[in-house]
PDB file with one MODEL, atoms N, CA, C and O in Angstrom:
MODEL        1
ATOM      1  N   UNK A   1       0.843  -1.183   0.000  1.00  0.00           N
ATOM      2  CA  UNK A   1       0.000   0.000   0.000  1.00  0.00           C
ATOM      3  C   UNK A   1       0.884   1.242   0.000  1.00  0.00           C
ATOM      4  O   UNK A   1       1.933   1.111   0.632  1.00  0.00           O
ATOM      5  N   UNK A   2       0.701   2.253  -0.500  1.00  0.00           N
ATOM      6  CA  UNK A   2       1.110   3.347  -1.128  1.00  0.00           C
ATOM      7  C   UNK A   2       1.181   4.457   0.765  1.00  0.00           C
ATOM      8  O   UNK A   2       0.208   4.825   1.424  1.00  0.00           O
ATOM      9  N   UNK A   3       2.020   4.577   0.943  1.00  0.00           N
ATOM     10  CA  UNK A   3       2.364   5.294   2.235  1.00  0.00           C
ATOM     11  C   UNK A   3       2.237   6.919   1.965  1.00  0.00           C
ATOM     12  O   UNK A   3       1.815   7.647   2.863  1.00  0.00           O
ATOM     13  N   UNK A   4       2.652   7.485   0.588  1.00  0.00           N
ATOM     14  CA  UNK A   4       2.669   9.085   0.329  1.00  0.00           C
ATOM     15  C   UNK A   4       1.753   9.188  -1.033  1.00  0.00           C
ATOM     16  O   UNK A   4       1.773   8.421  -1.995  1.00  0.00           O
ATOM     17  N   UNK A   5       1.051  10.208  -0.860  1.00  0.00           N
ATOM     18  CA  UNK A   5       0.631  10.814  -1.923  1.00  0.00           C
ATOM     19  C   UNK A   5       0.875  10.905  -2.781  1.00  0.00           C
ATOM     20  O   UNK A   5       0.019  11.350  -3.546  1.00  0.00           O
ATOM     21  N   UNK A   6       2.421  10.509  -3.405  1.00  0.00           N
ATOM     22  CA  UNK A   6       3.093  10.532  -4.983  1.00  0.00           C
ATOM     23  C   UNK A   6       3.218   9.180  -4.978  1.00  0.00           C
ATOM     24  O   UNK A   6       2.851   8.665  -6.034  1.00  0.00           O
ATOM     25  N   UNK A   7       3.556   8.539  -4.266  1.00  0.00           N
ATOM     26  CA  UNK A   7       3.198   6.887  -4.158  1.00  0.00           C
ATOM     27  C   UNK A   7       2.319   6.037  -4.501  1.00  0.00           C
ATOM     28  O   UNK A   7       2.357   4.917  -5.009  1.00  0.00           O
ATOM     29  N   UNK A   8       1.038   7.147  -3.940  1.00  0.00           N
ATOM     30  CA  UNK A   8      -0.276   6.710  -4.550  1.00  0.00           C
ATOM     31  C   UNK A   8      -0.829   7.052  -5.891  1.00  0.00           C
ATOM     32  O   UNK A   8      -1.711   6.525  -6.569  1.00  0.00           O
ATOM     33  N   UNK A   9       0.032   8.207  -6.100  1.00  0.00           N
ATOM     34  CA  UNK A   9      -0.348   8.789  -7.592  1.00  0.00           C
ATOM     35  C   UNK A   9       0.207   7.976  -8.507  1.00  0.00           C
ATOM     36  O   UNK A   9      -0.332   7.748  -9.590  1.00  0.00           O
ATOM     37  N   UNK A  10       1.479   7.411  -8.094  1.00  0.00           N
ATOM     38  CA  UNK A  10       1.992   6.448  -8.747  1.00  0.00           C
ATOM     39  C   UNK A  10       1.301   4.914  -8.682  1.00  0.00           C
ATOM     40  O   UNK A  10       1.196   4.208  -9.685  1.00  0.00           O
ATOM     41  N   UNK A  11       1.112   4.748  -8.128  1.00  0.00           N
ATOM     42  CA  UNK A  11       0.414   3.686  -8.218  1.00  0.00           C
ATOM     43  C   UNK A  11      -1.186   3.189  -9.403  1.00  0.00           C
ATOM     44  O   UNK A  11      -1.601   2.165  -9.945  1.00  0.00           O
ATOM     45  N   UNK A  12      -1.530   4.388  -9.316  1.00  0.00           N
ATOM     46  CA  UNK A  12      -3.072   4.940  -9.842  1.00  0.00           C
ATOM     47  C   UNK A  12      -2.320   4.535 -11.326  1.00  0.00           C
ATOM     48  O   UNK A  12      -2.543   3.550 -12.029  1.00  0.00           O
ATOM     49  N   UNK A  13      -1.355   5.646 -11.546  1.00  0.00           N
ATOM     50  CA  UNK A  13      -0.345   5.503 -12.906  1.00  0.00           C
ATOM     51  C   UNK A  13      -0.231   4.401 -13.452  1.00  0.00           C
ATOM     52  O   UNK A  13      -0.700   3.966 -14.503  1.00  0.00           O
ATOM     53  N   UNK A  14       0.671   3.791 -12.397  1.00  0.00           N
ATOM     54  CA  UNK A  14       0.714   2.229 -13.038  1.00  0.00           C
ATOM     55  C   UNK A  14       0.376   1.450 -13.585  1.00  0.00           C
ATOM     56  O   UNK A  14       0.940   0.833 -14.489  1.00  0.00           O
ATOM     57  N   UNK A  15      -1.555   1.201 -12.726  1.00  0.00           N
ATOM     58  CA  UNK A  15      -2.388   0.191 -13.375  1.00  0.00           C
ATOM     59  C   UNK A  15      -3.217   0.985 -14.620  1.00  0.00           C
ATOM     60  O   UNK A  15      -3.815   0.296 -15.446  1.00  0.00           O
ATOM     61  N   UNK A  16      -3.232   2.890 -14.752  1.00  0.00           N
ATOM     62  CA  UNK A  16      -3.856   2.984 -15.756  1.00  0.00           C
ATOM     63  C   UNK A  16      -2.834   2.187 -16.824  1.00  0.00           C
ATOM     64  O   UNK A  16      -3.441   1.302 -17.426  1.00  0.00           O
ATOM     65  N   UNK A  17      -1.407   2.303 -17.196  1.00  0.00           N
ATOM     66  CA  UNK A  17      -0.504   1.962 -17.426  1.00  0.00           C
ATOM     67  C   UNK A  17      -0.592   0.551 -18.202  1.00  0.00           C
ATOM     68  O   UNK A  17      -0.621   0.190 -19.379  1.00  0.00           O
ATOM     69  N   UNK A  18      -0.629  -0.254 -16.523  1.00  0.00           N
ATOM     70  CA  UNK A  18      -0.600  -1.768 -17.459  1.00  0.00           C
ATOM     71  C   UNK A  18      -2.012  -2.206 -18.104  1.00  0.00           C
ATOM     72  O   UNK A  18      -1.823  -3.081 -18.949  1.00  0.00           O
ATOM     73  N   UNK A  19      -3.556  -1.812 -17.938  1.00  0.00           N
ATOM     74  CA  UNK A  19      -4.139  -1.490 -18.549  1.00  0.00           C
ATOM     75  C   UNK A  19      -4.234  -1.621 -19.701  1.00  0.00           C
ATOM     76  O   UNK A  19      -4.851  -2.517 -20.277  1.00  0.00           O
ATOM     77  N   UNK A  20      -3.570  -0.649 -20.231  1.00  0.00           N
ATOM     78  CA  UNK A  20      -3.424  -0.055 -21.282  1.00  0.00           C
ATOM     79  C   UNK A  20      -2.186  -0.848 -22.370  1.00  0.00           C
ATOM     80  O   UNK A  20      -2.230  -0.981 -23.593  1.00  0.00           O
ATOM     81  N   UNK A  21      -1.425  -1.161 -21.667  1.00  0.00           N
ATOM     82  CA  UNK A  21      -0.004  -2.390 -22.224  1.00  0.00           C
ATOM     83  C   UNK A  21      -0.763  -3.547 -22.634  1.00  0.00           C
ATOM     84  O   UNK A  21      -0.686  -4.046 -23.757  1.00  0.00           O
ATOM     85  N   UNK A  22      -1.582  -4.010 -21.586  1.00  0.00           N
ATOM     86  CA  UNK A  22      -2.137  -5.521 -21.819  1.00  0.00           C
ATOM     87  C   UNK A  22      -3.121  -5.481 -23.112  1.00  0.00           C
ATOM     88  O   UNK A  22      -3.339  -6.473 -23.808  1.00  0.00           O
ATOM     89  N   UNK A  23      -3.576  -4.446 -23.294  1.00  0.00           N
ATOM     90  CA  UNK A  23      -4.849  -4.439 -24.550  1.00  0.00           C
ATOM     91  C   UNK A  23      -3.654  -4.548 -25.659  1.00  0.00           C
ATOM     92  O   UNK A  23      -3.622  -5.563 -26.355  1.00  0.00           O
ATOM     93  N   UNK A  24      -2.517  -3.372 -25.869  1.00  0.00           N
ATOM     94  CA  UNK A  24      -2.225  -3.851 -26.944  1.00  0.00           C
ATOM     95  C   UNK A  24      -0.870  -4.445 -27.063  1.00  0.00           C
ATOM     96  O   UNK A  24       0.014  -4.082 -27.840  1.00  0.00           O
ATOM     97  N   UNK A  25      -0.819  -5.440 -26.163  1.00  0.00           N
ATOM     98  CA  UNK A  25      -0.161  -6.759 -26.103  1.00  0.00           C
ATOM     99  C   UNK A  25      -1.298  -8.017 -26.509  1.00  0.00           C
ATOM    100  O   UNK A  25      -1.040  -9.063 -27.104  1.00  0.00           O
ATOM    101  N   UNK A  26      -1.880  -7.814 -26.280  1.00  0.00           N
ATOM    102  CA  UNK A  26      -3.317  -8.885 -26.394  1.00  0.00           C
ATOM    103  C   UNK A  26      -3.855  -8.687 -28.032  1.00  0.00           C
ATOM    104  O   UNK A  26      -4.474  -9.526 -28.686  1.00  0.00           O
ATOM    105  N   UNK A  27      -3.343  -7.067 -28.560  1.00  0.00           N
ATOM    106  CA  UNK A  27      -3.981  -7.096 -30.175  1.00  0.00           C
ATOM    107  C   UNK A  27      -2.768  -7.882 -30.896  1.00  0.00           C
ATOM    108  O   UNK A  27      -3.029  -8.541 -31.902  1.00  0.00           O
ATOM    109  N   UNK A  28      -1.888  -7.844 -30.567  1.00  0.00           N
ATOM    110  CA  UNK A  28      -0.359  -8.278 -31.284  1.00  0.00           C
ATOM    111  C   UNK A  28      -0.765  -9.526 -31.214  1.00  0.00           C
ATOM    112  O   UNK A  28      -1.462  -9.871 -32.169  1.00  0.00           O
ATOM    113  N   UNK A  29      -0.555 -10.366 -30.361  1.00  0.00           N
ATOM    114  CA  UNK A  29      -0.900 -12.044 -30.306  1.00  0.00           C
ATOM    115  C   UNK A  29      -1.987 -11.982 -31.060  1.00  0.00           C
ATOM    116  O   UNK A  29      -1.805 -12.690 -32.050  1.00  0.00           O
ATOM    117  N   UNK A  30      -3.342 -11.329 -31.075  1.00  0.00           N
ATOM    118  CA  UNK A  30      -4.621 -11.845 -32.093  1.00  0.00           C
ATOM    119  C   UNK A  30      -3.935 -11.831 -33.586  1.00  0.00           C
ATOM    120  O   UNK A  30      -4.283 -12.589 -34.491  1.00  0.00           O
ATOM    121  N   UNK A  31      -2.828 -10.769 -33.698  1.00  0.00           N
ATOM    122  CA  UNK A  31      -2.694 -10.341 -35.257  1.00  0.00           C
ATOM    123  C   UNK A  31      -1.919 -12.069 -35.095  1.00  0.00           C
ATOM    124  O   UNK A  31      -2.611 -13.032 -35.424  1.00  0.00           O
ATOM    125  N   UNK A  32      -0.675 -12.262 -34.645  1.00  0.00           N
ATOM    126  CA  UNK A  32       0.270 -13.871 -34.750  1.00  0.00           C
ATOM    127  C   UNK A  32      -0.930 -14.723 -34.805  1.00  0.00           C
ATOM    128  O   UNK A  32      -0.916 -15.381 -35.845  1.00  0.00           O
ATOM    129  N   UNK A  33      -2.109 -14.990 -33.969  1.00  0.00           N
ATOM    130  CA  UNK A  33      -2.468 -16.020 -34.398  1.00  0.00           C
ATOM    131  C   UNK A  33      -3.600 -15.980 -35.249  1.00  0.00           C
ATOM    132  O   UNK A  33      -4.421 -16.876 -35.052  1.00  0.00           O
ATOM    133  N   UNK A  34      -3.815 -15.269 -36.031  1.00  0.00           N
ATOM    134  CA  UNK A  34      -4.043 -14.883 -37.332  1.00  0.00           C
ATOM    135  C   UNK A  34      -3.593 -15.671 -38.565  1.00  0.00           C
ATOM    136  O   UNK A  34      -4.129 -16.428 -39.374  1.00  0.00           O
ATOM    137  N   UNK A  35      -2.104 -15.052 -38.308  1.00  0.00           N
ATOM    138  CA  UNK A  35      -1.271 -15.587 -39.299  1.00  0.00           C
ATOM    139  C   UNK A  35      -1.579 -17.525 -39.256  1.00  0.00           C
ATOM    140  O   UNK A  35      -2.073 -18.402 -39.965  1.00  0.00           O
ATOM    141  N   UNK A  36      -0.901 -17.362 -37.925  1.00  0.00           N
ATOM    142  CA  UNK A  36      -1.062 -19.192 -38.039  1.00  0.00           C
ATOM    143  C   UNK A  36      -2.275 -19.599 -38.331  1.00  0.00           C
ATOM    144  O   UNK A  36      -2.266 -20.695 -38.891  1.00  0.00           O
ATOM    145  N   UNK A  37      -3.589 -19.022 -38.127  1.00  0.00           N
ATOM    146  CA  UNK A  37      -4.661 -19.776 -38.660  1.00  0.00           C
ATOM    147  C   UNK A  37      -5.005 -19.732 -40.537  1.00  0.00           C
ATOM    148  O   UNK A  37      -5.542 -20.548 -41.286  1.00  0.00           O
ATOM    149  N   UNK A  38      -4.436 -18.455 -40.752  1.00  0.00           N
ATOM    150  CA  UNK A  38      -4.608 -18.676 -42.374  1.00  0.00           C
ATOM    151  C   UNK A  38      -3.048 -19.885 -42.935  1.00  0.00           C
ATOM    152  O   UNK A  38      -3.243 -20.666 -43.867  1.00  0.00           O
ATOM    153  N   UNK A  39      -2.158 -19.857 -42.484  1.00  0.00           N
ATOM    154  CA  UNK A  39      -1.007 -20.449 -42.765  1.00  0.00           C
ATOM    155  C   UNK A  39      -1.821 -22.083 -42.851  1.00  0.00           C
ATOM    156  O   UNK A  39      -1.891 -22.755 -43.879  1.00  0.00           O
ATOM    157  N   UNK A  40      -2.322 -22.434 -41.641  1.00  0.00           N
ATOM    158  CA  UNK A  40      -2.966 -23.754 -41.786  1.00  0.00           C
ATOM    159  C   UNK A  40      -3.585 -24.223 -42.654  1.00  0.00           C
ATOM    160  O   UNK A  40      -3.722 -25.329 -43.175  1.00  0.00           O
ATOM    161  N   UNK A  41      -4.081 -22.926 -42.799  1.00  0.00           N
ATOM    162  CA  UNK A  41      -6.194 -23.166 -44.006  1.00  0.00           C
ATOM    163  C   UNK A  41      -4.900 -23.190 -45.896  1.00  0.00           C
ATOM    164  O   UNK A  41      -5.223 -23.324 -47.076  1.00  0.00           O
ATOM    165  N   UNK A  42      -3.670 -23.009 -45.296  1.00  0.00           N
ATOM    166  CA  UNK A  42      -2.995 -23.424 -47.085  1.00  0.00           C
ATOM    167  C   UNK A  42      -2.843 -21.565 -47.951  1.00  0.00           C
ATOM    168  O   UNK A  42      -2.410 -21.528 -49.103  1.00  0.00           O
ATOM    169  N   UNK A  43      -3.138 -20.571 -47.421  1.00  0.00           N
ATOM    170  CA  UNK A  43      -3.721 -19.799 -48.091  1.00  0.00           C
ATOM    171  C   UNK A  43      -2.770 -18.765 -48.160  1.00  0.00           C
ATOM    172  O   UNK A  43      -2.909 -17.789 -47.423  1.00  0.00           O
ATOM    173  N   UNK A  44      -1.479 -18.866 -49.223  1.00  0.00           N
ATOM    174  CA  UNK A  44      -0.235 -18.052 -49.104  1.00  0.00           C
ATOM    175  C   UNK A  44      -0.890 -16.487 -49.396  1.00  0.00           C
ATOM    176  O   UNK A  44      -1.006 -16.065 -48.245  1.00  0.00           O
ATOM    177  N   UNK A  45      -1.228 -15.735 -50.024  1.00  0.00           N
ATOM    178  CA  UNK A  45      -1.272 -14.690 -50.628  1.00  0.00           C
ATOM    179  C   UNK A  45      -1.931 -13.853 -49.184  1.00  0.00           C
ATOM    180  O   UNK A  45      -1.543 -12.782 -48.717  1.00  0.00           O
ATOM    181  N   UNK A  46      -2.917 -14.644 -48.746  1.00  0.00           N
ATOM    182  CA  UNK A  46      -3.616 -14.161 -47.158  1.00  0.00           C
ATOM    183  C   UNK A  46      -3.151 -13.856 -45.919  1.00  0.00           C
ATOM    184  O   UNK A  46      -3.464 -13.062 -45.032  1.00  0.00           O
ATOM    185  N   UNK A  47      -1.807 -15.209 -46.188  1.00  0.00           N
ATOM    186  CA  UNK A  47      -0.803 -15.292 -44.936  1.00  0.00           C
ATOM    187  C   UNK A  47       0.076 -14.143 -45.084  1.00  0.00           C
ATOM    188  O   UNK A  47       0.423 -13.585 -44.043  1.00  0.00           O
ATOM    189  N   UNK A  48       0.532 -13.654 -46.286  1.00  0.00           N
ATOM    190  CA  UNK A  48       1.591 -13.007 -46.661  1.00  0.00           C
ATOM    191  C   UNK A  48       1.269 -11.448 -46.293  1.00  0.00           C
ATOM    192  O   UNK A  48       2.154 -10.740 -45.811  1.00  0.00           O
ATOM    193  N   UNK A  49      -0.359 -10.835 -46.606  1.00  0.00           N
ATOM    194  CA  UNK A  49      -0.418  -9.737 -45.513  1.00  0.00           C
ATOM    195  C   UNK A  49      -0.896  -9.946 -44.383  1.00  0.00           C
ATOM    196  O   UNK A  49      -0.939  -8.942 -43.672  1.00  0.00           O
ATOM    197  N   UNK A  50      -1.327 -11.006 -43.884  1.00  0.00           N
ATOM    198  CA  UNK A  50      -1.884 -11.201 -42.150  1.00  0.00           C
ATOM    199  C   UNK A  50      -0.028 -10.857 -41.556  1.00  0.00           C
ATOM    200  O   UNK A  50       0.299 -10.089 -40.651  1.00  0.00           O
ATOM    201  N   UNK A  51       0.909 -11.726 -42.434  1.00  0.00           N
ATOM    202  CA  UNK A  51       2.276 -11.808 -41.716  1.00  0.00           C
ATOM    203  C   UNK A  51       2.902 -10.393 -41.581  1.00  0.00           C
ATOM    204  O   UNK A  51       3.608 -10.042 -40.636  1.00  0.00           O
ATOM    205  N   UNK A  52       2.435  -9.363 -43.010  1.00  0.00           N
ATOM    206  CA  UNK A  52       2.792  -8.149 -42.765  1.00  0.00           C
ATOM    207  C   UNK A  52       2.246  -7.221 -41.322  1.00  0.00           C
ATOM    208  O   UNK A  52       2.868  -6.486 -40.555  1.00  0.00           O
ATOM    209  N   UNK A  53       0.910  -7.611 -41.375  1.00  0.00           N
ATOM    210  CA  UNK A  53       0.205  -7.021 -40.443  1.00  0.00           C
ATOM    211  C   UNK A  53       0.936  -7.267 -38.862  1.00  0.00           C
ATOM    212  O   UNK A  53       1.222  -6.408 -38.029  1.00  0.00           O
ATOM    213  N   UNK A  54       1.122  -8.799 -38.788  1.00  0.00           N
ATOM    214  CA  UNK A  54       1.305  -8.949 -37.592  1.00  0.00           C
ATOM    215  C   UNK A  54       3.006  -8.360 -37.174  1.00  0.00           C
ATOM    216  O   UNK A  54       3.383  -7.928 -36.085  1.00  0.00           O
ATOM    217  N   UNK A  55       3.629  -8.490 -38.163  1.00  0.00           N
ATOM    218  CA  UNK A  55       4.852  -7.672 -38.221  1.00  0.00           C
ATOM    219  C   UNK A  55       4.970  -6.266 -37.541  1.00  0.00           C
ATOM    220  O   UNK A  55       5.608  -5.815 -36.589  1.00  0.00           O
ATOM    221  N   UNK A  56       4.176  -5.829 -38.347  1.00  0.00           N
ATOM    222  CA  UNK A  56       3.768  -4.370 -37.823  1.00  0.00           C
ATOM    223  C   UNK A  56       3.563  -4.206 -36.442  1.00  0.00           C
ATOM    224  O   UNK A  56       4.267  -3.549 -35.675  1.00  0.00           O
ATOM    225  N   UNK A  57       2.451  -4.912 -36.153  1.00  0.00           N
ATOM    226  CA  UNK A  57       2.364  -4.853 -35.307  1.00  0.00           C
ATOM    227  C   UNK A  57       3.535  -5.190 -33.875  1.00  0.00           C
ATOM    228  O   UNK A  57       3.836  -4.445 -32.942  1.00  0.00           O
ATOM    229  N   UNK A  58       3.964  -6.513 -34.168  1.00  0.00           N
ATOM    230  CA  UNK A  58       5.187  -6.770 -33.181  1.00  0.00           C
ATOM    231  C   UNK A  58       6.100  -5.176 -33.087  1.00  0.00           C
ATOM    232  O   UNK A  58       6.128  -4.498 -32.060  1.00  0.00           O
ATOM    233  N   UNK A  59       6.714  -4.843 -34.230  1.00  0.00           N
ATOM    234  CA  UNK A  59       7.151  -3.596 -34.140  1.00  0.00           C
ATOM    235  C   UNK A  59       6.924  -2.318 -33.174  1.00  0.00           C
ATOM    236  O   UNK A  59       7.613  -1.749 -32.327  1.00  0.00           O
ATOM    237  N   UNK A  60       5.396  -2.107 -33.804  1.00  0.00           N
ATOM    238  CA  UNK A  60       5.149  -1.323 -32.489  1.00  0.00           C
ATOM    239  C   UNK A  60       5.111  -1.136 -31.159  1.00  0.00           C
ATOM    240  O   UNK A  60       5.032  -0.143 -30.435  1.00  0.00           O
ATOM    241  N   UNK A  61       5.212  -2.752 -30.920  1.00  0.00           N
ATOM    242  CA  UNK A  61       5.385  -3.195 -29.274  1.00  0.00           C
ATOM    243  C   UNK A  61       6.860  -2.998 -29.098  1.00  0.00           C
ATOM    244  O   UNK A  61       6.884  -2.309 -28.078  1.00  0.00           O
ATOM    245  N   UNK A  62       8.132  -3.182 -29.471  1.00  0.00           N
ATOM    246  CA  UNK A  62       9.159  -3.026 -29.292  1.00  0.00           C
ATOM    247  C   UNK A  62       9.293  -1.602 -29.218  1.00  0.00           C
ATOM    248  O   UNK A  62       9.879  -1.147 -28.236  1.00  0.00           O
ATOM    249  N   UNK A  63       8.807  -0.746 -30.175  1.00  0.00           N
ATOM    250  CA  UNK A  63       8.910   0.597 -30.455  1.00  0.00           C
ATOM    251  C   UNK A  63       8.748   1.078 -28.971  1.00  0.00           C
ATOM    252  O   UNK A  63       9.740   1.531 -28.401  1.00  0.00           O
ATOM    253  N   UNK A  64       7.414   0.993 -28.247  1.00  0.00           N
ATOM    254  CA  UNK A  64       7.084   1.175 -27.011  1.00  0.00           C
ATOM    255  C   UNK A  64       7.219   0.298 -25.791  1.00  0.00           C
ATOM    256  O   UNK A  64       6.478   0.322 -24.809  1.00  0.00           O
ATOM    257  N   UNK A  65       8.351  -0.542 -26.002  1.00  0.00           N
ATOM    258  CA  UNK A  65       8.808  -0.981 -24.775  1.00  0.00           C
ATOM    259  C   UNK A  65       8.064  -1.911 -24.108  1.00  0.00           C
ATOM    260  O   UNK A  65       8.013  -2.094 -22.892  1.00  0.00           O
ATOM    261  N   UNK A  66       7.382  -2.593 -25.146  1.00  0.00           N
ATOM    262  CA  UNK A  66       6.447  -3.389 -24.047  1.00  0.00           C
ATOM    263  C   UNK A  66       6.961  -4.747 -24.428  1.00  0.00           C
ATOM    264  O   UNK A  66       6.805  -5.633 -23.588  1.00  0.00           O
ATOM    265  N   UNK A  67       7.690  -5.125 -25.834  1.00  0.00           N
ATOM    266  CA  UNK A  67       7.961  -6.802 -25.826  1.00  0.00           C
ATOM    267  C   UNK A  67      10.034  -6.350 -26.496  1.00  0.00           C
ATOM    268  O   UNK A  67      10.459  -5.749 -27.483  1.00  0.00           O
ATOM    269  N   UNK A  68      10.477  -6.793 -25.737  1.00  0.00           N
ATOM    270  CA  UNK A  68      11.670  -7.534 -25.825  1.00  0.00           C
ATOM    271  C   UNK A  68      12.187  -7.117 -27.561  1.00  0.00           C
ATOM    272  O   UNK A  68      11.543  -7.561 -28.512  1.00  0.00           O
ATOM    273  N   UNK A  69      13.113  -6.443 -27.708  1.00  0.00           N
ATOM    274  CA  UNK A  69      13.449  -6.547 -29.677  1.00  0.00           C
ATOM    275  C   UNK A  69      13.799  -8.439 -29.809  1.00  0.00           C
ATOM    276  O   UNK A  69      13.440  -9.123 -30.767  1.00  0.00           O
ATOM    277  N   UNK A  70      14.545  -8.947 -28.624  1.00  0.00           N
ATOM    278  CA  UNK A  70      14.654 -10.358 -29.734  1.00  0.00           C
ATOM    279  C   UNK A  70      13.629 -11.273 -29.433  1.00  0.00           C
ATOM    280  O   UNK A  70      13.672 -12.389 -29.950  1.00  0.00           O
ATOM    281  N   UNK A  71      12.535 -10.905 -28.524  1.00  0.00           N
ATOM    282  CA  UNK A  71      11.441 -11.990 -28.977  1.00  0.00           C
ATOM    283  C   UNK A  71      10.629 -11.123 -29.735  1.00  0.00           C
ATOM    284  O   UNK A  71       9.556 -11.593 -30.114  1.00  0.00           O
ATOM    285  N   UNK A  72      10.912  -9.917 -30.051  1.00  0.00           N
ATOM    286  CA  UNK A  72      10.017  -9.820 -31.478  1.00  0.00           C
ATOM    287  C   UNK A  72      10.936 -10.094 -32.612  1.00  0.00           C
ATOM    288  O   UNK A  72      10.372 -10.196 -33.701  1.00  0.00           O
ATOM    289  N   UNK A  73      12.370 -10.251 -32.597  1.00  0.00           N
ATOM    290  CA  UNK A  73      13.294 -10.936 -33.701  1.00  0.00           C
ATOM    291  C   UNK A  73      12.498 -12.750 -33.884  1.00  0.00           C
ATOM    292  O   UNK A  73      12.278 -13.478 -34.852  1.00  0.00           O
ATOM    293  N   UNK A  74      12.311 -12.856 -32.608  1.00  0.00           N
ATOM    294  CA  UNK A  74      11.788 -14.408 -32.702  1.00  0.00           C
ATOM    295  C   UNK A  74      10.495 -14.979 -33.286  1.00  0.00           C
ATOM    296  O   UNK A  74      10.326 -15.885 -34.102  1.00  0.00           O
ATOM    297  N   UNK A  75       9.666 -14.224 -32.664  1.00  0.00           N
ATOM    298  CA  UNK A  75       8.090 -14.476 -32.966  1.00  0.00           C
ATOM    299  C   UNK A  75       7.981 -14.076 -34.710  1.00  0.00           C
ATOM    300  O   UNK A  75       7.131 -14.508 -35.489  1.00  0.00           O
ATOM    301  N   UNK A  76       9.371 -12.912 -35.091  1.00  0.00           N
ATOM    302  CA  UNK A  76       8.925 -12.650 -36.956  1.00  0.00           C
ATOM    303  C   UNK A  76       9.530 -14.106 -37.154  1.00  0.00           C
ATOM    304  O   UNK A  76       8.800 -15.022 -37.532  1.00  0.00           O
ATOM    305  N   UNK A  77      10.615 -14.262 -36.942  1.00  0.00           N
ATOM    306  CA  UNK A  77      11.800 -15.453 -37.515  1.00  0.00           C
ATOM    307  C   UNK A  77      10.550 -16.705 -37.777  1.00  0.00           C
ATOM    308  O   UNK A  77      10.410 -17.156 -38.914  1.00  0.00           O
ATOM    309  N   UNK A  78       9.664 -17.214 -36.607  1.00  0.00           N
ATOM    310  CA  UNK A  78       9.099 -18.214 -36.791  1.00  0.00           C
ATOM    311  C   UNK A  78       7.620 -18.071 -37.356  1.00  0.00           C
ATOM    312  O   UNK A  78       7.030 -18.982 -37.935  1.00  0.00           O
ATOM    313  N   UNK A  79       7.210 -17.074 -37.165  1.00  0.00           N
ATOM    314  CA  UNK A  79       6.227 -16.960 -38.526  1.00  0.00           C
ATOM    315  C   UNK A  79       6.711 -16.847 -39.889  1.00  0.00           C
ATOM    316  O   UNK A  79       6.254 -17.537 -40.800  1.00  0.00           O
ATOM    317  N   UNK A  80       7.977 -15.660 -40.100  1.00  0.00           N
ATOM    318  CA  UNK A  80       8.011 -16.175 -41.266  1.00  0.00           C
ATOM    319  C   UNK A  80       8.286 -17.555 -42.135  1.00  0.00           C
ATOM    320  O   UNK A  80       7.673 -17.919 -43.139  1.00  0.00           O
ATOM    321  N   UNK A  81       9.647 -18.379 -41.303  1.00  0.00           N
ATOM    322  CA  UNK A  81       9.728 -20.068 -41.117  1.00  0.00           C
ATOM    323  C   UNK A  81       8.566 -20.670 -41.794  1.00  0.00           C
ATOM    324  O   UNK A  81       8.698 -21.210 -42.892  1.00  0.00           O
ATOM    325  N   UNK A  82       7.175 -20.582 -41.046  1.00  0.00           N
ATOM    326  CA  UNK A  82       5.996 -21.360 -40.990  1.00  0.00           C
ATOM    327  C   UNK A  82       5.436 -20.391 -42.787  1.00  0.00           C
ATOM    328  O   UNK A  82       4.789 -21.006 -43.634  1.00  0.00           O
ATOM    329  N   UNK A  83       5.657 -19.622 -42.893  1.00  0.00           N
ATOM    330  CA  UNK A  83       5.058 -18.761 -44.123  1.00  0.00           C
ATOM    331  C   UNK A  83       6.566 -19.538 -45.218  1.00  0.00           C
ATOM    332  O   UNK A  83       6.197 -20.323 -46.092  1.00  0.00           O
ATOM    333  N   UNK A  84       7.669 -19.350 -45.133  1.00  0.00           N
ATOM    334  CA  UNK A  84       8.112 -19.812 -46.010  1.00  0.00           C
ATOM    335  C   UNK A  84       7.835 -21.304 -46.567  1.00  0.00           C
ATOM    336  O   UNK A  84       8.018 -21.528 -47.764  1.00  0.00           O
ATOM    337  N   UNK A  85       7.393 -22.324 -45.692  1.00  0.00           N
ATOM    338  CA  UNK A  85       7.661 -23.550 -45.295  1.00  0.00           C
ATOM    339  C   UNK A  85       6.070 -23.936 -46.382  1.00  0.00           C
ATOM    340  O   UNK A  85       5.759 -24.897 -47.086  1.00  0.00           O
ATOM    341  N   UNK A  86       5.505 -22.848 -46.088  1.00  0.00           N
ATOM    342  CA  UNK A  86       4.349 -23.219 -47.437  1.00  0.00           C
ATOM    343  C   UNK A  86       3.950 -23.240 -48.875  1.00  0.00           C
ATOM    344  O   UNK A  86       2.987 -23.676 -49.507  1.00  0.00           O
ATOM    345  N   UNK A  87       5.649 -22.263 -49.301  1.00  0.00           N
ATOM    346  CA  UNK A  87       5.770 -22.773 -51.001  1.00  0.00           C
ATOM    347  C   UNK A  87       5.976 -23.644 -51.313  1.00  0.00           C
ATOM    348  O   UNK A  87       6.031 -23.871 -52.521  1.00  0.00           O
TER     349      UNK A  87
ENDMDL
END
């Protein structure tokens, strides 16, 4: 529990904060498993902008500090893998 008044303000901060991280940490994974569900259904041309999309997206999470640059080096590496692996 928050003992001072900037403590508590901080605190308030925080969870508006993670909040706000978790939604678009939570859109990034919908865009990845995206990809993997068109990758399954066979459907290169679909996968190839879902993979852009989800790209993008990973990006922006690194941009703002919320995922790691090499597990977003990782999560592209193995989608694209799974996208190459279907010509």
């Amino acid at each position: 529990m928050a003992n001072t008044k900037q403590a508590a303000k901080r605190a308030r901060q925080a969870e508006k904060h993670r909040v706000g991280n978790k939604w678009q940490v939570s859109r990034m994974n919908t865009h990845i498993k995206r990809v993997i569900a068109v990758i399954e259904e066979k459907k290169k041309p679909e996968a190839q902008t879902e993979y852009k999309q989800a790209a993008s997206a990973i990006d922006r999470m690194v941009n703002k500090g919320l995922v790691h640059k090499n597990k977003a080096a990782r999560l592209k590496s193995r989608l694209n893998k799974r996208l190459a692996a279907l010509a």
